[in-house]
N, CA, C and O atoms as a GROMACS GRO file, in nm:
protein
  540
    1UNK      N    1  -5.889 -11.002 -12.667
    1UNK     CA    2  -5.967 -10.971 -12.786
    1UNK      C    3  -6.095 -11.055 -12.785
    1UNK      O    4  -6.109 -11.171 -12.745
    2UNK      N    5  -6.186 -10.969 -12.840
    2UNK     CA    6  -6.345 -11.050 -12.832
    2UNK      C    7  -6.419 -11.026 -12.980
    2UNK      O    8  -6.408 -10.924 -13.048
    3UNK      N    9  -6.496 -11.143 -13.015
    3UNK     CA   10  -6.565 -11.131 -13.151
    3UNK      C   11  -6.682 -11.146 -13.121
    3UNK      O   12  -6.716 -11.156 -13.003
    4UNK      N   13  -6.801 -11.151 -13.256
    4UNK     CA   14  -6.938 -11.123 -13.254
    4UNK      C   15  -6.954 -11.211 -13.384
    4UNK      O   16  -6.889 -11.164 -13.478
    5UNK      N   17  -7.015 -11.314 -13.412
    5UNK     CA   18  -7.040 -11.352 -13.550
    5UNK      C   19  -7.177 -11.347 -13.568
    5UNK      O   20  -7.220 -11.361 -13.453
    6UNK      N   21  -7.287 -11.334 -13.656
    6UNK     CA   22  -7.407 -11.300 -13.667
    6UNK      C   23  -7.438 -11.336 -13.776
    6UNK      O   24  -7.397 -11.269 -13.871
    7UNK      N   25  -7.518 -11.450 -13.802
    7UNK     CA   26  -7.600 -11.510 -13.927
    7UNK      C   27  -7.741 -11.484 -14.023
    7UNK      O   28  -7.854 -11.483 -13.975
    8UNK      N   29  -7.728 -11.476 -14.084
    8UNK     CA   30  -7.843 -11.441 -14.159
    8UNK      C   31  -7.899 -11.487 -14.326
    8UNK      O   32  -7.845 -11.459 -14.433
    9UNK      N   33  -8.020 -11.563 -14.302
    9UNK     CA   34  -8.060 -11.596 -14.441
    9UNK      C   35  -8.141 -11.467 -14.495
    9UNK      O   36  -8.232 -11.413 -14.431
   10UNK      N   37  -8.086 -11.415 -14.651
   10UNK     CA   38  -8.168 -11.318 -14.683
   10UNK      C   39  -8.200 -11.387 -14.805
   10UNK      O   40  -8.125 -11.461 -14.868
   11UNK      N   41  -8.387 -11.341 -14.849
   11UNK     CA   42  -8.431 -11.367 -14.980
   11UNK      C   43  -8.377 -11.327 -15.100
   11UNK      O   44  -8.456 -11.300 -15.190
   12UNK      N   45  -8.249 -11.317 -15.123
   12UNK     CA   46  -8.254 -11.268 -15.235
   12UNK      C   47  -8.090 -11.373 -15.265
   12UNK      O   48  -8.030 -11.441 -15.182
   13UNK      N   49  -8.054 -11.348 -15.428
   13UNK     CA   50  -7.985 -11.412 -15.443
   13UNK      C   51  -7.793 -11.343 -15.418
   13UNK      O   52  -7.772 -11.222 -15.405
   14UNK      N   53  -7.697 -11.433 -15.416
   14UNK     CA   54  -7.582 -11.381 -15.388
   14UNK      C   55  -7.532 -11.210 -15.467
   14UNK      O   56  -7.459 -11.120 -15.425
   15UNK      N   57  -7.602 -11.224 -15.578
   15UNK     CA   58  -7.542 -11.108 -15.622
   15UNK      C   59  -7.636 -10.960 -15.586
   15UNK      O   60  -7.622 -10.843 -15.621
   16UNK      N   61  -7.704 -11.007 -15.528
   16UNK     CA   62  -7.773 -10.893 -15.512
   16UNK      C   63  -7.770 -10.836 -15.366
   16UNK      O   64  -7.804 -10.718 -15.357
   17UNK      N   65  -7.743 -10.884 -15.275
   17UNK     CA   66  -7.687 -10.938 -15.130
   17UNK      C   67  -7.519 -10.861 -15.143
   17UNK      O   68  -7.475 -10.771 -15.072
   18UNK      N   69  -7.438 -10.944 -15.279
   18UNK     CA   70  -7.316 -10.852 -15.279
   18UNK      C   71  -7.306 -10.702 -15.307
   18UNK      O   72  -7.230 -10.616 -15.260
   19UNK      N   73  -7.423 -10.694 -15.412
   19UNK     CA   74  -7.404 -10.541 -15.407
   19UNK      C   75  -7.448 -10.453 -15.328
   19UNK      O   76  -7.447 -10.331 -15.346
   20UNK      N   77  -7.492 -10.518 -15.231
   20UNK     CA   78  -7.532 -10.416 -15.108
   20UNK      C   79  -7.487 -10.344 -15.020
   20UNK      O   80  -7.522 -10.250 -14.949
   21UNK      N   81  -7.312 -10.476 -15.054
   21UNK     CA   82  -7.208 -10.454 -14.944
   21UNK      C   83  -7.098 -10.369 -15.045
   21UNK      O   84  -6.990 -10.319 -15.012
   22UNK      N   85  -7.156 -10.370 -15.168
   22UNK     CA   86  -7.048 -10.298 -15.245
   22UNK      C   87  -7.053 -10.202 -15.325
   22UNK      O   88  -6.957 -10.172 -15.396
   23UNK      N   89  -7.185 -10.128 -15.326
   23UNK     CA   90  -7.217 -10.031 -15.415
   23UNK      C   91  -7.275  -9.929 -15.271
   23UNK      O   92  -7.350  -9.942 -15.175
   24UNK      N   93  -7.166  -9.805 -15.342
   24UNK     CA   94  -7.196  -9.695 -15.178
   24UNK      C   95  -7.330  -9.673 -15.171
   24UNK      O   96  -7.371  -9.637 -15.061
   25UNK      N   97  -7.440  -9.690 -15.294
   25UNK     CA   98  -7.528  -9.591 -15.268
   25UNK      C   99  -7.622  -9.713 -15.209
   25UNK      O  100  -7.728  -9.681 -15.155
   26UNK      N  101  -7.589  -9.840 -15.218
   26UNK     CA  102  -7.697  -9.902 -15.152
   26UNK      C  103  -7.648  -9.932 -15.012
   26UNK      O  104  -7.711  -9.967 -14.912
   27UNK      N  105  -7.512  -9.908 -15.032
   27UNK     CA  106  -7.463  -9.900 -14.861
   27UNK      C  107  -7.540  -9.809 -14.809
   27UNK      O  108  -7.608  -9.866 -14.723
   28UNK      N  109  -7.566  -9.703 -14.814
   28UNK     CA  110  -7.612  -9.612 -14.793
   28UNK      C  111  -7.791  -9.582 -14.720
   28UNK      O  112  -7.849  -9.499 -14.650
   29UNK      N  113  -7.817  -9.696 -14.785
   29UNK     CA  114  -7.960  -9.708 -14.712
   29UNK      C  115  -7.952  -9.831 -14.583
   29UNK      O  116  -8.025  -9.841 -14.485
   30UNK      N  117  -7.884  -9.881 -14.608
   30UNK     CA  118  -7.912  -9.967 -14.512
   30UNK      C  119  -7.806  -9.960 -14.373
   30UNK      O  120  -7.854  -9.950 -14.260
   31UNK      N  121  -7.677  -9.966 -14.394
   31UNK     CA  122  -7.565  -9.924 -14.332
   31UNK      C  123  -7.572  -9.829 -14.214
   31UNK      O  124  -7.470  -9.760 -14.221
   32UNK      N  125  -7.647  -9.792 -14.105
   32UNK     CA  126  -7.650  -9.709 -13.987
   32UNK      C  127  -7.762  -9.809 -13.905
   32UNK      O  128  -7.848  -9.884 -13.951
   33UNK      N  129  -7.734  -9.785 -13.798
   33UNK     CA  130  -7.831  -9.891 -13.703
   33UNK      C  131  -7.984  -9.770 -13.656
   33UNK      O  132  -7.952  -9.652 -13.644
   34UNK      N  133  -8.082  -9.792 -13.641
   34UNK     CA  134  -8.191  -9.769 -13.560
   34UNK      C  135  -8.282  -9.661 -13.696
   34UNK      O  136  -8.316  -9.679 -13.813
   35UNK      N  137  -8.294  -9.536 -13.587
   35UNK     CA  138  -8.325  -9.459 -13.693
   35UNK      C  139  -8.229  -9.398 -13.751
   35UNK      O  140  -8.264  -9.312 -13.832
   36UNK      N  141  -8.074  -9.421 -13.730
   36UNK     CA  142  -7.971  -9.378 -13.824
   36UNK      C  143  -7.988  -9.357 -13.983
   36UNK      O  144  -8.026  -9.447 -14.058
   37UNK      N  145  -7.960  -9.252 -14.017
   37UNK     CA  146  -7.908  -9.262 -14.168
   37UNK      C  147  -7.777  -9.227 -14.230
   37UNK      O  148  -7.710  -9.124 -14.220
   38UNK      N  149  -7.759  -9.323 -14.288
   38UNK     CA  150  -7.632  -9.285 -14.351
   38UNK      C  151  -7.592  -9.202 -14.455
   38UNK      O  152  -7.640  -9.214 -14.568
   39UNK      N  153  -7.496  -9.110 -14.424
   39UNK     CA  154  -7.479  -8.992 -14.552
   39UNK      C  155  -7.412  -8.956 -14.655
   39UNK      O  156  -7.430  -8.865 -14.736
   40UNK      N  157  -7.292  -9.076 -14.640
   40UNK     CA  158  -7.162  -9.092 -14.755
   40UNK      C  159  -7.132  -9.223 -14.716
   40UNK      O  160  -7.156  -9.264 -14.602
   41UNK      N  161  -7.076  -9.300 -14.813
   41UNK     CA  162  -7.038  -9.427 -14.827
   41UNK      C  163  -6.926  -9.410 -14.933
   41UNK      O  164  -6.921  -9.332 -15.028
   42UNK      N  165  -6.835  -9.506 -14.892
   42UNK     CA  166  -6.736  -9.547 -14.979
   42UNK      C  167  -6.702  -9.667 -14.996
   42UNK      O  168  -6.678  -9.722 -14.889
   43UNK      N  169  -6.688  -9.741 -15.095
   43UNK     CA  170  -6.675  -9.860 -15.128
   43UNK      C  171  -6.543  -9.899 -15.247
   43UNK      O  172  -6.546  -9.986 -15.334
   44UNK      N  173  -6.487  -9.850 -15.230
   44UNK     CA  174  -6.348  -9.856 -15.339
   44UNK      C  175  -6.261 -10.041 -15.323
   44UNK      O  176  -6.155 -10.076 -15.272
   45UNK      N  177  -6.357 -10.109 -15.383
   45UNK     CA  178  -6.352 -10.283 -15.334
   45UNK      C  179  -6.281 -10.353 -15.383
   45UNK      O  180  -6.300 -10.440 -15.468
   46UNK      N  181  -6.180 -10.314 -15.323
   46UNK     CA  182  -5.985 -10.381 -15.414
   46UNK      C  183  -5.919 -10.402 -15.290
   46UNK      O  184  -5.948 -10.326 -15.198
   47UNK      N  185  -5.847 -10.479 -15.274
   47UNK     CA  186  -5.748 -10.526 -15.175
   47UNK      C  187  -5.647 -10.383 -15.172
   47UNK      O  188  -5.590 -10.337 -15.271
   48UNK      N  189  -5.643 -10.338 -15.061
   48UNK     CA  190  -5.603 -10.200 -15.034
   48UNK      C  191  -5.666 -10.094 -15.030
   48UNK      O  192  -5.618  -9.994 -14.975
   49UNK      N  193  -5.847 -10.096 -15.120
   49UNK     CA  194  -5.918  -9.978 -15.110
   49UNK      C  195  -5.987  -9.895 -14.945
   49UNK      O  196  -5.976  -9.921 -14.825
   50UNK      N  197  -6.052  -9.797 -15.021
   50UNK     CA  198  -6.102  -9.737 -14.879
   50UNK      C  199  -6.245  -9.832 -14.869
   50UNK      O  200  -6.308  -9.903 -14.947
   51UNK      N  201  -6.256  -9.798 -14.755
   51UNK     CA  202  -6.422  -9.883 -14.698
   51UNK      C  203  -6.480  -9.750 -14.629
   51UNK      O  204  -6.375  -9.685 -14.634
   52UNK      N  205  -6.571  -9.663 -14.569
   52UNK     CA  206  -6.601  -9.566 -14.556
   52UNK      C  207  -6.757  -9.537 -14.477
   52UNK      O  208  -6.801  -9.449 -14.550
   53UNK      N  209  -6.823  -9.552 -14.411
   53UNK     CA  210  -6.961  -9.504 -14.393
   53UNK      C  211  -6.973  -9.448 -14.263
   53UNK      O  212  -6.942  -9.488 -14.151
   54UNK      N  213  -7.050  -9.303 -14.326
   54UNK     CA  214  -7.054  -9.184 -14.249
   54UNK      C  215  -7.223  -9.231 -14.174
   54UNK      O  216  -7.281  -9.333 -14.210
   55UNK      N  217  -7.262  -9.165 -14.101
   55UNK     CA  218  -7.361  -9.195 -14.010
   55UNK      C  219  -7.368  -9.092 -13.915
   55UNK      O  220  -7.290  -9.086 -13.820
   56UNK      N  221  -7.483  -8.987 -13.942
   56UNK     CA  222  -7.497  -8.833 -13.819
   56UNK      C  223  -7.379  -8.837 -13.810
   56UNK      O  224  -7.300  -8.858 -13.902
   57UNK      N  225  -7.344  -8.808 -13.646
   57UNK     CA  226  -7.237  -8.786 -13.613
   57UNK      C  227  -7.108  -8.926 -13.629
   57UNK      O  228  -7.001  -8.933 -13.568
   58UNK      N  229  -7.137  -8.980 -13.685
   58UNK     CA  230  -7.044  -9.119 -13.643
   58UNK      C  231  -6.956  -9.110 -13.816
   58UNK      O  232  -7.008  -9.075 -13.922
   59UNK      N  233  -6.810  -9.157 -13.793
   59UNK     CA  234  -6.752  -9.203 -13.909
   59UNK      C  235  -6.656  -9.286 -13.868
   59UNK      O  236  -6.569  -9.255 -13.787
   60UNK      N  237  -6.674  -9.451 -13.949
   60UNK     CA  238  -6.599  -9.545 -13.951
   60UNK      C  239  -6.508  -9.534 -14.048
   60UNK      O  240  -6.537  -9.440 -14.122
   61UNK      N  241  -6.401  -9.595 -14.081
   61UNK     CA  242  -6.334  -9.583 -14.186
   61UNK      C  243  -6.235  -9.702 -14.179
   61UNK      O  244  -6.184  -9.718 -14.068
   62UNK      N  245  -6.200  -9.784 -14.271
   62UNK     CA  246  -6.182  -9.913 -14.278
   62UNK      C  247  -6.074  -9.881 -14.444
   62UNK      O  248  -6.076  -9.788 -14.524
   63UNK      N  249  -5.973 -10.038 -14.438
   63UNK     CA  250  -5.927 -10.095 -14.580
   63UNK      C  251  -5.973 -10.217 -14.632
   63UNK      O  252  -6.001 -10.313 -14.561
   64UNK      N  253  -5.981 -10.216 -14.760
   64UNK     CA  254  -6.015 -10.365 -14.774
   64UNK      C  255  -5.911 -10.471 -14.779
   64UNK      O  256  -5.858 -10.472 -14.890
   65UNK      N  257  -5.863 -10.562 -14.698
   65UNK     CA  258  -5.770 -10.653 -14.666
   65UNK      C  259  -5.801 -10.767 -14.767
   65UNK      O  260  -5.726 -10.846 -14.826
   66UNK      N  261  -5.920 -10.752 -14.768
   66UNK     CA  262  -5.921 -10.971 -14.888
   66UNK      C  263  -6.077 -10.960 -14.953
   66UNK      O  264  -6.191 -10.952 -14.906
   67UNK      N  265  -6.030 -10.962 -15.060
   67UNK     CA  266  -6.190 -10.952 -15.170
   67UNK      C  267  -6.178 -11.035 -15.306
   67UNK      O  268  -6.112 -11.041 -15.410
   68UNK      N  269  -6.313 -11.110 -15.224
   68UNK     CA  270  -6.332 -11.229 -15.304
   68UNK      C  271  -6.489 -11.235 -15.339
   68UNK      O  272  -6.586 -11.261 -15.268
   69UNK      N  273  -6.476 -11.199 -15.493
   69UNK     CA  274  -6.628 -11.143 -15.510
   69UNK      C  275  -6.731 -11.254 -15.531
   69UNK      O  276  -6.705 -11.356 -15.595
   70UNK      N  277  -6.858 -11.228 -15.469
   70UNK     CA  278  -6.957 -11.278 -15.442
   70UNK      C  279  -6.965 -11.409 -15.380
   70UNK      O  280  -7.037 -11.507 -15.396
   71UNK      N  281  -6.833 -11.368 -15.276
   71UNK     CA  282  -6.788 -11.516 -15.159
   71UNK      C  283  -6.737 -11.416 -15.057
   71UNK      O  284  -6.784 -11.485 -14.966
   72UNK      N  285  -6.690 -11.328 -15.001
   72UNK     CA  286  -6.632 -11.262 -14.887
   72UNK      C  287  -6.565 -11.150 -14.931
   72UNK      O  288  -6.525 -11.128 -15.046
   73UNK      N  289  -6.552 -11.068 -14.819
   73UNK     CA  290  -6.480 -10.961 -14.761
   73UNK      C  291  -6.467 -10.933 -14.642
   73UNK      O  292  -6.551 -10.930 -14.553
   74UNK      N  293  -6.346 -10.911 -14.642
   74UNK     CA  294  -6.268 -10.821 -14.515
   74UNK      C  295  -6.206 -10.720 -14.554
   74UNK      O  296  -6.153 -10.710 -14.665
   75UNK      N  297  -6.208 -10.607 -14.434
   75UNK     CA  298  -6.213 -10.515 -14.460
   75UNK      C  299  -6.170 -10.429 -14.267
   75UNK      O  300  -6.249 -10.445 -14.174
   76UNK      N  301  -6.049 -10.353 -14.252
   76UNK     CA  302  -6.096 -10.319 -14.107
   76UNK      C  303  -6.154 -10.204 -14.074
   76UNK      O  304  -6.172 -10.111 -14.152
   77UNK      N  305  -6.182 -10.207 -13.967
   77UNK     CA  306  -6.290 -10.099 -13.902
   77UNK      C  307  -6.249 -10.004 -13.847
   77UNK      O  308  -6.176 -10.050 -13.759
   78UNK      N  309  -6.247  -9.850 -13.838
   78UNK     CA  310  -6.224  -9.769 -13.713
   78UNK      C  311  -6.308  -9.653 -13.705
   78UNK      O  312  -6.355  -9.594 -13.802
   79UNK      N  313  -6.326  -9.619 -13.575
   79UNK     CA  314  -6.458  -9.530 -13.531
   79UNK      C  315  -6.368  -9.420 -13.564
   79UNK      O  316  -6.251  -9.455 -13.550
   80UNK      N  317  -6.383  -9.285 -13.608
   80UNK     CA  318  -6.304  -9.167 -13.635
   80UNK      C  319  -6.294  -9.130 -13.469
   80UNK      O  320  -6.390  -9.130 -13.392
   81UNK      N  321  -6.167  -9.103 -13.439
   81UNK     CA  322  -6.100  -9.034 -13.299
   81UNK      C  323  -6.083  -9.198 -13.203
   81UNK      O  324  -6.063  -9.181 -13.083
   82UNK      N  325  -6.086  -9.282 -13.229
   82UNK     CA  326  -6.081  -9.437 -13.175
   82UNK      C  327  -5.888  -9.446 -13.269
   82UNK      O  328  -5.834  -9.413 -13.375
   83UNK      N  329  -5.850  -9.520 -13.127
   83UNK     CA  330  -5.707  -9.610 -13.201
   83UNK      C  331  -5.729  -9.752 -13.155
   83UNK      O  332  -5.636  -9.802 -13.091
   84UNK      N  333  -5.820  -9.814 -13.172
   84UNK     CA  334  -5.861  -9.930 -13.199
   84UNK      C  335  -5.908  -9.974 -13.316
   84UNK      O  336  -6.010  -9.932 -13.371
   85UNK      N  337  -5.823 -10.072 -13.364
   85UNK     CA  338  -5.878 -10.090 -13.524
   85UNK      C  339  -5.973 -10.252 -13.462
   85UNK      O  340  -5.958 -10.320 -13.360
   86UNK      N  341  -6.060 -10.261 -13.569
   86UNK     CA  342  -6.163 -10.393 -13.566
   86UNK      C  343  -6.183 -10.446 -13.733
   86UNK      O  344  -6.206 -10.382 -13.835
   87UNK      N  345  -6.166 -10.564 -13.712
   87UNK     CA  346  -6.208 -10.653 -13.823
   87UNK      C  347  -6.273 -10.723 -13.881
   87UNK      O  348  -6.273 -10.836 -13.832
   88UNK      N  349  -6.380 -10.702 -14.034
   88UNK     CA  350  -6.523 -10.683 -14.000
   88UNK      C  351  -6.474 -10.817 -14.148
   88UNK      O  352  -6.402 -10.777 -14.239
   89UNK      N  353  -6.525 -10.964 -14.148
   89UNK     CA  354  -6.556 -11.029 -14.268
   89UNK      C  355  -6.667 -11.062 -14.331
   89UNK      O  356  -6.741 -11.106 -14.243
   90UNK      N  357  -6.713 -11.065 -14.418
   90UNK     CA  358  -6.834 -11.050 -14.447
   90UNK      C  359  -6.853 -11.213 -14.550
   90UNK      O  360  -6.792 -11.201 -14.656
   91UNK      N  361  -6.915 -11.335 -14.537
   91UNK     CA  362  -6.914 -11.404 -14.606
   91UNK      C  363  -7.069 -11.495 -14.647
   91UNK      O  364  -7.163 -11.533 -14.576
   92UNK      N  365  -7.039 -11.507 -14.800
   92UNK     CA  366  -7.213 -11.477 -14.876
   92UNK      C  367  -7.175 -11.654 -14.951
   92UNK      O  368  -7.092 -11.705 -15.025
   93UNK      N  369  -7.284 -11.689 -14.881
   93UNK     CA  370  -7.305 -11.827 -14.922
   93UNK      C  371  -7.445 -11.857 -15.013
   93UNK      O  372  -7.560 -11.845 -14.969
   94UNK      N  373  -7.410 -11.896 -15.138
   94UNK     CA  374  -7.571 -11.914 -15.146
   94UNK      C  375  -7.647 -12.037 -15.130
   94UNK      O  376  -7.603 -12.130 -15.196
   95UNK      N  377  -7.780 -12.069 -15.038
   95UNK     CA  378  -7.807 -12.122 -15.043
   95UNK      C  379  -7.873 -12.162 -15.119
   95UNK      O  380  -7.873 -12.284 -15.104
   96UNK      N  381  -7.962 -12.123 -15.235
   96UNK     CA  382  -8.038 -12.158 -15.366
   96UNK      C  383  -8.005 -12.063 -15.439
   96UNK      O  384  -7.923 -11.979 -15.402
   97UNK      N  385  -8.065 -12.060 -15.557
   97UNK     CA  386  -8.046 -11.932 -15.678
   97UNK      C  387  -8.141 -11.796 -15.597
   97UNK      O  388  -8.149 -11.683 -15.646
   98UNK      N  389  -8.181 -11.823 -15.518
   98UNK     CA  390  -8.302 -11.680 -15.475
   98UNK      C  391  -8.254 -11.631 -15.301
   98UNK      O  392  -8.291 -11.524 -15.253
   99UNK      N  393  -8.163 -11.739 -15.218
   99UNK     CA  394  -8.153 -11.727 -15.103
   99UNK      C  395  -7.989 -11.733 -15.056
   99UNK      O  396  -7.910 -11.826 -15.073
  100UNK      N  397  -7.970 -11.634 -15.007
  100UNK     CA  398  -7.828 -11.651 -14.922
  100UNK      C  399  -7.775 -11.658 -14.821
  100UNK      O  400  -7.801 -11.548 -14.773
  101UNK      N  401  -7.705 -11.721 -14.733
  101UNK     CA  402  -7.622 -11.713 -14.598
  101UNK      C  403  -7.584 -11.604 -14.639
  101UNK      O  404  -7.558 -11.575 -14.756
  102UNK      N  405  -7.575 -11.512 -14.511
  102UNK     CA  406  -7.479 -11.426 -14.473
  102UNK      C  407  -7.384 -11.429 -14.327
  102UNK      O  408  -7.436 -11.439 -14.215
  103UNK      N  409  -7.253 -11.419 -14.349
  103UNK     CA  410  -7.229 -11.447 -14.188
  103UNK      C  411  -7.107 -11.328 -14.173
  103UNK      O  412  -7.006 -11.309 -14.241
  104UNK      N  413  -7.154 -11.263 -14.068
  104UNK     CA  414  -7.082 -11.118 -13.994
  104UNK      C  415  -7.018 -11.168 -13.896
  104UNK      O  416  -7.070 -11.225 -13.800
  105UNK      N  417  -6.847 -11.140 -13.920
  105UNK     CA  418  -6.760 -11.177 -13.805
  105UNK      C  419  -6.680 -11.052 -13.826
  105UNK      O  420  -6.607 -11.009 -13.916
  106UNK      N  421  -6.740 -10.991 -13.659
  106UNK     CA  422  -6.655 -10.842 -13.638
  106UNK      C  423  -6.548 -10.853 -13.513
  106UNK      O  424  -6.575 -10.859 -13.393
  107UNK      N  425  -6.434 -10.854 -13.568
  107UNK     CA  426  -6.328 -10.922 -13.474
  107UNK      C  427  -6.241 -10.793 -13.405
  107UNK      O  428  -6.235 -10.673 -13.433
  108UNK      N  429  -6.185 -10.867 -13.313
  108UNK     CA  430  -6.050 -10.807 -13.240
  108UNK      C  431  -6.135 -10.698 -13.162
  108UNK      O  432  -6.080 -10.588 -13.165
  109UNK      N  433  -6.278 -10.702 -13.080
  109UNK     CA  434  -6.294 -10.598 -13.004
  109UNK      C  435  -6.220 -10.602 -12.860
  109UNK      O  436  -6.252 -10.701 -12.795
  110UNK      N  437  -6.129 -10.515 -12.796
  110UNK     CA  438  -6.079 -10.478 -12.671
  110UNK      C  439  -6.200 -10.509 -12.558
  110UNK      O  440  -6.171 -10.572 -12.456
  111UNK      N  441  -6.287 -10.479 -12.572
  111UNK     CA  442  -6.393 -10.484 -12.466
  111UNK      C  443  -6.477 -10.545 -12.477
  111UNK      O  444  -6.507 -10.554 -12.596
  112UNK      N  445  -6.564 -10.617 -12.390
  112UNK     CA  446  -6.738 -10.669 -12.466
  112UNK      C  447  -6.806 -10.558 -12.437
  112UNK      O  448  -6.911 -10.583 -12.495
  113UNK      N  449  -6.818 -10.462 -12.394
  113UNK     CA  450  -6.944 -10.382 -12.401
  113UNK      C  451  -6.893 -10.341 -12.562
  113UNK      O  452  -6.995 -10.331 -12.630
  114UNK      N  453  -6.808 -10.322 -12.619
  114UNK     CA  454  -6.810 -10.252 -12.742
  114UNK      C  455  -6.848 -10.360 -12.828
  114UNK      O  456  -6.930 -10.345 -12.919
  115UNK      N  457  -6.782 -10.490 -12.798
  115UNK     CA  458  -6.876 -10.581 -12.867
  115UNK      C  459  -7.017 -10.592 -12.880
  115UNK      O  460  -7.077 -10.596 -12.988
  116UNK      N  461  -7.065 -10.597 -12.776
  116UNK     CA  462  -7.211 -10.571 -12.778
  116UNK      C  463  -7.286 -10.466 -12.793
  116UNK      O  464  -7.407 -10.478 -12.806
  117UNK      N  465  -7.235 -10.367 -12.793
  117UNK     CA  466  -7.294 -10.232 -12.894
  117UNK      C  467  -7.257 -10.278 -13.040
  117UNK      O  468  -7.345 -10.251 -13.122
  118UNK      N  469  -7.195 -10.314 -13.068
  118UNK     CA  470  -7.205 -10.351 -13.235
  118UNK      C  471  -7.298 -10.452 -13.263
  118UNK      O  472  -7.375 -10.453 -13.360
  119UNK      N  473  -7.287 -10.559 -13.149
  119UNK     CA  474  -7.366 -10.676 -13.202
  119UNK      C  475  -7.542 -10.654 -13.203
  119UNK      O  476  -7.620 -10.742 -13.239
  120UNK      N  477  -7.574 -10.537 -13.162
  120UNK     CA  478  -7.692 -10.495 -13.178
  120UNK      C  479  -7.700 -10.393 -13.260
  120UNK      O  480  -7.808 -10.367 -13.314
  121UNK      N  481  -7.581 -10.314 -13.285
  121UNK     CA  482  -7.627 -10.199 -13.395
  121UNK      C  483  -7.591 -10.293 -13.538
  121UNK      O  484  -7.652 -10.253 -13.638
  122UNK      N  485  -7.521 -10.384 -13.554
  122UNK     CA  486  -7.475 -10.542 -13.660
  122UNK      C  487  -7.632 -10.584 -13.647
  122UNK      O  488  -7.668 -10.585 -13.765
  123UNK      N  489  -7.743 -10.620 -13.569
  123UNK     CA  490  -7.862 -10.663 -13.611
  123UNK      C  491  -7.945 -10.545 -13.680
  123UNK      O  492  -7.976 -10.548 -13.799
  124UNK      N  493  -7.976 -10.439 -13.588
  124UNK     CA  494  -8.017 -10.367 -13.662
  124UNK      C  495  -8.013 -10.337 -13.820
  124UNK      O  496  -8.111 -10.364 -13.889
  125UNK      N  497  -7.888 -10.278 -13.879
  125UNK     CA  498  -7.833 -10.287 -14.006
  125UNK      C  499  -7.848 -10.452 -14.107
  125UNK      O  500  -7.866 -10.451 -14.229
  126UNK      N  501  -7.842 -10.531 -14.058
  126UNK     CA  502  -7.883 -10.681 -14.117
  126UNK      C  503  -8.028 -10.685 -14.135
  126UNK      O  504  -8.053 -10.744 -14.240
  127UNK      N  505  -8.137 -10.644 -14.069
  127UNK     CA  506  -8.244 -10.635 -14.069
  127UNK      C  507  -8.307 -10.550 -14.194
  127UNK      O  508  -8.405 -10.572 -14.265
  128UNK      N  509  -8.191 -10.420 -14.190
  128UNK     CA  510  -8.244 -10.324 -14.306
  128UNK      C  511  -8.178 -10.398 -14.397
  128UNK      O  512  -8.276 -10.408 -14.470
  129UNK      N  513  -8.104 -10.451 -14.448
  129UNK     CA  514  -8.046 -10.522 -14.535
  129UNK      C  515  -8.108 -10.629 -14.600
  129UNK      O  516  -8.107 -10.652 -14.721
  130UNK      N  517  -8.165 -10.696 -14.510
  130UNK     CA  518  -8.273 -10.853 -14.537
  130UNK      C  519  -8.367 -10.699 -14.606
  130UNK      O  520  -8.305 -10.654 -14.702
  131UNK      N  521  -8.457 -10.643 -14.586
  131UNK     CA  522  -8.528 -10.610 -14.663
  131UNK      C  523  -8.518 -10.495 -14.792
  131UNK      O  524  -8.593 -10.458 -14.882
  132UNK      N  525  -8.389 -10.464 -14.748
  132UNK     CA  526  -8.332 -10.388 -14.922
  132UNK      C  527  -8.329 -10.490 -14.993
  132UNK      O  528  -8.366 -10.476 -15.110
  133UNK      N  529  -8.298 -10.586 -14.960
  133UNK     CA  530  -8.293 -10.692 -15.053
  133UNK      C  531  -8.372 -10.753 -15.163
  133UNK      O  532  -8.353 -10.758 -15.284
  134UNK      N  533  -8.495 -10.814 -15.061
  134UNK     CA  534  -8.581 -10.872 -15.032
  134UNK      C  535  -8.680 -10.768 -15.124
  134UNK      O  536  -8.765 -10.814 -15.199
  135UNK      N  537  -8.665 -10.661 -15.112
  135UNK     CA  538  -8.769 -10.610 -15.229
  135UNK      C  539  -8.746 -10.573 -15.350
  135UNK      O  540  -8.839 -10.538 -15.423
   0.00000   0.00000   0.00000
């Protein structure tokens, strides 16, 4: 098994950073890597809910395992037609009232090339994220 952790300070403050990761429709803009867009999101953010984001042809689909609001989530991962599940935590630190850590640990990948296709389509999506934010 292989992981990817990926850091990020975004301008804005913890709660606004959380709802990005928790409200479908702002999942929704940012959530697909490149020129991806994303076309349904689900966010049902309860220990046991669905996790959900559709993308062109691509659909992940995930539970939420541990939610701890406006401090972390986990939640696991699976590509639709994949029997590999992956485990994605998401944890929001704030560093001032206006700025937050973010840190992406996407666990249990079988392979590194699949690791590293995430860990670049994981920047991409962080990038759109720093600036949903941020404005």
């Amino acid at each position: 098994m292989t992981d990817l952790t990926l850091q990020r300070v975004i301008d804005a403050p913890v709660q606004r950073v959380y709802a990005a990761w928790t409200d479908p429709e702002l999942l929704k803009q940012w959530l697909a890597p490149g020129n991806a867009v994303a076309s349904r999101a689900v966010a049902d953010v309860a220990v046991g809910g669905t996790f959900l984001i559709e993308m062109q042809r691509w659909l992940a689909r995930g539970v939420y395992r541990e939610v701890a609001p406006l401090r972390r989530l986990v939640h696991t991962w699976r590509w639709e037609g994949s029997d590999t599940e992956t485990l994605v935590t998401i944890e929001f630190e704030p560093e001032s009232a206006d700025r937050t850590r973010l840190t992406l640990t996407h666990a249990r990948f079988t392979q590194d090339e699949a690791r590293d296709d995430h860990e670049r389509s994981w920047a991409d999506c962080l990038e759109k994220l720093r600036e949903l934010c941020a404005a």
